[in-house]
C-alpha positions in Angstrom: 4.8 12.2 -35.7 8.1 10.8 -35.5 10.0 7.7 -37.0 10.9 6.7 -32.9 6.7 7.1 -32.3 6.1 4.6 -34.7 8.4 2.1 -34.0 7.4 2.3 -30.2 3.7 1.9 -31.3 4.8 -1.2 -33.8 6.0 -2.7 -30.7 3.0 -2.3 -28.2 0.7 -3.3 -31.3 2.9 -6.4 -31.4 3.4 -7.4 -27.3 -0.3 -5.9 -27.0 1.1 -4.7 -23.4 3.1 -1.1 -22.6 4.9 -2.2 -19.9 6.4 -5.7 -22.4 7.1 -3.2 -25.1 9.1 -1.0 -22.4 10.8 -3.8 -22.0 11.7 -4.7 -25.5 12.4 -0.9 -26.6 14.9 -1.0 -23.5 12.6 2.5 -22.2 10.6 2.9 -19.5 7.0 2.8 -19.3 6.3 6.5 -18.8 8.7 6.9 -22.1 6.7 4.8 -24.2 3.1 6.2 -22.5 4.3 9.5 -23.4 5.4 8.5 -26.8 2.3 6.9 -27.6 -0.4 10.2 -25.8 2.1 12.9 -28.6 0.9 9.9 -31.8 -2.6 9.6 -30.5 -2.6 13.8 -30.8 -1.1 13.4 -33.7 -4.0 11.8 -35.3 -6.8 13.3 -33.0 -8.5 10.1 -31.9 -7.7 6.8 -29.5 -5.4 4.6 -31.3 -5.8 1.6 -28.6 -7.3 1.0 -25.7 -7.1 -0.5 -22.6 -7.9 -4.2 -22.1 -7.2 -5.8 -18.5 -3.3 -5.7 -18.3 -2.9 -5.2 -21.4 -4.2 -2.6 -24.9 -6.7 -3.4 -27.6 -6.1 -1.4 -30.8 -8.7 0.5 -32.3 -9.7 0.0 -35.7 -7.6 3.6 -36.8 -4.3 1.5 -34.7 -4.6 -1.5 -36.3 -4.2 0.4 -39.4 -1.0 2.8 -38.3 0.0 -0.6 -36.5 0.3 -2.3 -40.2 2.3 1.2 -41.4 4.7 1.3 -38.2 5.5 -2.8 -38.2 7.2 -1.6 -42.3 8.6 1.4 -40.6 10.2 -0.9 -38.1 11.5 -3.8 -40.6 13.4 -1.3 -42.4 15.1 0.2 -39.7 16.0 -3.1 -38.4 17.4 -3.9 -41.7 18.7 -0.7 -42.1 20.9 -1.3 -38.6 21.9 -4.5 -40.2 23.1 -3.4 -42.8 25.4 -0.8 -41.4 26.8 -3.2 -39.1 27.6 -5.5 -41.5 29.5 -2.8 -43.5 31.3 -1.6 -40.3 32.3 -5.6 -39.1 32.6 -6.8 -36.0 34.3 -4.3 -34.1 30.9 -2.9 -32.2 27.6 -3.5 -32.4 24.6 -4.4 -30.7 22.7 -8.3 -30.8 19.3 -9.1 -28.8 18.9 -12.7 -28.1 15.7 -14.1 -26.8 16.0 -17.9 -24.9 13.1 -19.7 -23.7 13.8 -20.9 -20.3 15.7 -24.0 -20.8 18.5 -22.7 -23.3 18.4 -19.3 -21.1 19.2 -21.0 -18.1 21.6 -24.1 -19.0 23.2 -22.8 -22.7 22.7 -18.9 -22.7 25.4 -18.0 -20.0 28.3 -20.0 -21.7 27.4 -19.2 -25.5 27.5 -15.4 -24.3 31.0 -15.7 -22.4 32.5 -17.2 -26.0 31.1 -14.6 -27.6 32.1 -12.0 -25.4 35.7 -13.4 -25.4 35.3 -13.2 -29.0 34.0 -9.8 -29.4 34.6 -7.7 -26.4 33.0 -4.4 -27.8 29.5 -5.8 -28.6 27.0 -5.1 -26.8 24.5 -7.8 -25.9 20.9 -7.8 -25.0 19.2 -10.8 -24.1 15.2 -11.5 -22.8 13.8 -14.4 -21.9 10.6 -15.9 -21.3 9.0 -19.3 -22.1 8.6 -21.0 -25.8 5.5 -19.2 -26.5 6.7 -15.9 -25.1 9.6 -15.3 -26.9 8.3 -16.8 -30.3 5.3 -13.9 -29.4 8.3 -11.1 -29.2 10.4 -12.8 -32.2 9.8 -9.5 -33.8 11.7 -8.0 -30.9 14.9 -10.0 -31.7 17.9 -10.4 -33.6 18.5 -14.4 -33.1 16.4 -16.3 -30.5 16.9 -20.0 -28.7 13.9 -21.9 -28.1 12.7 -25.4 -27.1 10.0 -27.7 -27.9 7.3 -26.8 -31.0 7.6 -23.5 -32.4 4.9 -23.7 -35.1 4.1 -22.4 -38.2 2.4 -18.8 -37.2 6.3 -17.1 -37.5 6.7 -13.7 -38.5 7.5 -13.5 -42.6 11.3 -13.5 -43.4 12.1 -16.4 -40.3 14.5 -18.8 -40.7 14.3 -22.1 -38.1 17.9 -23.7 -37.7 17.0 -27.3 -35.7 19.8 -27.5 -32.6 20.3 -30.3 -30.1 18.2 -32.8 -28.8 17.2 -32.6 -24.9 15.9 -34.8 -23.0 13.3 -34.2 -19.8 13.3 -36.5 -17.0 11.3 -37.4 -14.0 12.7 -35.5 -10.7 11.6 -37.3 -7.4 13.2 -36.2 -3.6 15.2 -39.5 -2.9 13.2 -40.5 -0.7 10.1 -41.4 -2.9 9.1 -45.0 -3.5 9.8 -44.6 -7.0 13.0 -43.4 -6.0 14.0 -46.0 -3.5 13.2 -49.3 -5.8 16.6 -48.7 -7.2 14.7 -48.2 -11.1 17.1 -47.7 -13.8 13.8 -45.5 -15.9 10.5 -45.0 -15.3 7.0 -45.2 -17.4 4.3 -43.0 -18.3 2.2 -45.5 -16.6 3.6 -45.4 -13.4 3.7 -41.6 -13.3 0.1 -42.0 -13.8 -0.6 -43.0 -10.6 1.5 -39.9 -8.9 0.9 -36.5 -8.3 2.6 -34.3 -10.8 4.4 -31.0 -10.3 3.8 -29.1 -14.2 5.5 -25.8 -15.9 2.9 -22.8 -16.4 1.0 -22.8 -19.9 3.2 -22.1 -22.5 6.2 -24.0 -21.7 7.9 -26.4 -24.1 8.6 -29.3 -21.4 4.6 -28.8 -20.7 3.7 -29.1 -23.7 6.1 -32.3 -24.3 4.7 -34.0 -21.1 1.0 -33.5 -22.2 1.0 -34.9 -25.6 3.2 -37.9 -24.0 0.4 -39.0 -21.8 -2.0 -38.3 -24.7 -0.6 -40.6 -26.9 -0.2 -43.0 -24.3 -3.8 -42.6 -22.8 -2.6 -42.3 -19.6 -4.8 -39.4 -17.4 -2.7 -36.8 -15.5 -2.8 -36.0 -11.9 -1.7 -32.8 -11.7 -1.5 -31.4 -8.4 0.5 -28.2 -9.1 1.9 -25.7 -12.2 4.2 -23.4 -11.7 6.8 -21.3 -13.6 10.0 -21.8 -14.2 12.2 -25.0 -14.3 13.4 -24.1 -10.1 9.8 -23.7 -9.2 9.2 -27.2 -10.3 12.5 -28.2 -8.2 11.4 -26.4 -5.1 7.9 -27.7 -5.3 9.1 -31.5 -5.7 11.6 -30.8 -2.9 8.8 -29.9 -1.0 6.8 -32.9 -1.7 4.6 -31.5 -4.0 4.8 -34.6 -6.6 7.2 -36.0 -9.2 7.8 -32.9 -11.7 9.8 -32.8 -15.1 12.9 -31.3 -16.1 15.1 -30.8 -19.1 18.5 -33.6 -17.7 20.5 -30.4 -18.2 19.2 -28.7 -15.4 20.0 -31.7 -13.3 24.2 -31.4 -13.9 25.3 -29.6 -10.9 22.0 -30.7 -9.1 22.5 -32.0 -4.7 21.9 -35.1 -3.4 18.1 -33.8 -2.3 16.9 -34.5 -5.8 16.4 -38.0 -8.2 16.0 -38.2 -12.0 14.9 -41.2 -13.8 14.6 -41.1 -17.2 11.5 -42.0 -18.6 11.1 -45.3 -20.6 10.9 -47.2 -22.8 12.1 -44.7 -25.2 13.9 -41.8 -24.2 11.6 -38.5 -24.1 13.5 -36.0 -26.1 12.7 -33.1 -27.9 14.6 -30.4 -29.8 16.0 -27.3 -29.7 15.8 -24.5 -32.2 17.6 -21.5 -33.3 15.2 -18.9 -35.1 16.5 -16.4 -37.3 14.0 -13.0 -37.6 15.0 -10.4 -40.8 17.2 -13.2 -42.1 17.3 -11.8 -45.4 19.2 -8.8 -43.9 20.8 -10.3 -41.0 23.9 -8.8 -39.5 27.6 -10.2 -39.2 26.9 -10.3 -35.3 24.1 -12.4 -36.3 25.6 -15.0 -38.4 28.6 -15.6 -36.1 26.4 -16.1 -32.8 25.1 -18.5 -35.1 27.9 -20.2 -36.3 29.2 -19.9 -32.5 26.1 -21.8 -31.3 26.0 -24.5 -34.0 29.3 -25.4 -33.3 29.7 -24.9 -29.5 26.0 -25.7 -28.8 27.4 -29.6 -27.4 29.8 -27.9 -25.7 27.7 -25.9 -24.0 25.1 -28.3 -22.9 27.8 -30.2 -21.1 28.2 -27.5 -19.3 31.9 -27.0 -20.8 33.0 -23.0 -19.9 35.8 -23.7 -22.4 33.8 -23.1 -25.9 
């Protein structure tokens, strides 16, 4: 049994999936199925099992799982700490983005940083909100919209970011489109077909408990992932979908946003902190980097 067998089994135990904890570990799938047949020798019964796509632990894994999660904290921290002690000059930082800020903020936030600090090495992942606050445990800083809730893994700090606001996207030649309206309601999106994110996402989410509140019923006629998936499906006259405005900046003349009225439908960005009572130097100044360029950025401004 070795300290690299448990760290790959604290990360299966936690994604629940080899191939996502391949992933994650930056190994391939055979690496970690190998790594995980020399533990399961090692201690002479089945410490998981396979469920569907994914692993169910047995009752002996959920126990090592508990042992090899500490094992993995403290090398984390460990890391941290020696890169503190040997600065900025090198150095590795994994950032997670749920799709929005991966998309529209991640690229520009990375080239300041890399102009920065040429000799780090940077890892990023992304997913949507729930997917990357699911492999939190995975990162060193993470960038996510919408909700993240109050199930996060001990020792994570939430840092509250910019506001965003999601719009209604239309082809411009929908009727909603063509009456020349400066916004648009709930109510009369009621009476379209909608275009939706996949479950999980932080615009869906935002969109669902906006008609709740407003007791308007949904028609949704497709969900799909990804914010381009909902662009291609409206271009293709699927239904009115919803987007963060910052997709929409270097968006053709095939598409339409209204906002949606009255009141502006916003929500926020958040910057979560994992380990933040060890974290690295890296850490703190991709932090301070996006906290203070994070405006910058979602103008689109390459200049940070």
């Amino acid at each position: 049994m070795t300290p690299d067998q448990l760290i790959t089994f604290a990360a299966v135990a936690e994604h629940r999936n080899i191939s996502r904890a391949a992933v994650a570990l930056h190994l391939s799938q055979p690496a970690v199925s190998g790594q995980l047949r020399q533990l399961q020798d090692e201690f002479g019964e089945p410490l998981y099992l396979r469920d569907g796509r994914g692993v169910r632990l047995t009752p002996a894994g959920e126990q090592l799982a508990s042992y090899a999660a500490r094992l993995r904290d403290t090398f984390r921290q460990a890391h941290a700490y020696r890169d503190a002690l040997r600065g900025m000059e090198q150095g590795t930082l994994r950032i997670g983005a749920s799709t929005t800020p991966a998309s529209y903020l991640l690229p520009y936030l990375i080239a300041a940083f890399a102009r920065l600090h040429p000799d780090v090495t940077l890892h990023t992942d992304d997913g949507n909100t729930a997917d990357i606050v699911g492999a939190l445990g995975s990162f060193d800083i993470a960038l996510v919209e919408g909700q993240v809730g109050a199930d996060l893994p001990p020792d994570t700090v939430v840092h509250p970011w910019h506001e965003d606001e999601i719009v209604a996207i239309m082809p411009r030649s929908h009727p909603l489109a063509l009456a020349g309206r400066q916004t648009v309601t709930l109510a009369d999106l009621g009476a379209q077909a909608l275009v939706l994110r996949e479950e999980g996402s932080g615009v869906r989410q935002l969109i669902e408990r906006a008609f709740a509140r407003a007791g308007v019923p949904m028609r949704v006629a497709l969900a799909i992932a990804g914010v381009e998936g909902v662009k291609e499906a409206v271009r293709a006259g699927m239904g009115v979908g919803f987007v963060s405005a910052m997709s929409m900046r270097h968006e053709n003349e095939t598409l339409c946003r209204l906002p949606i009225g009255p009141e502006p439908l916003t929500r926020r960005f958040s910057i979560l902190v994992p380990h933040a009572s060890a974290p690295s130097r890296l850490v703190g100044r991709f932090l301070e980097l996006c906290l203070d360029g994070g405006a910058r950025a979602q103008a689109g401004d390459p200049h940070l």
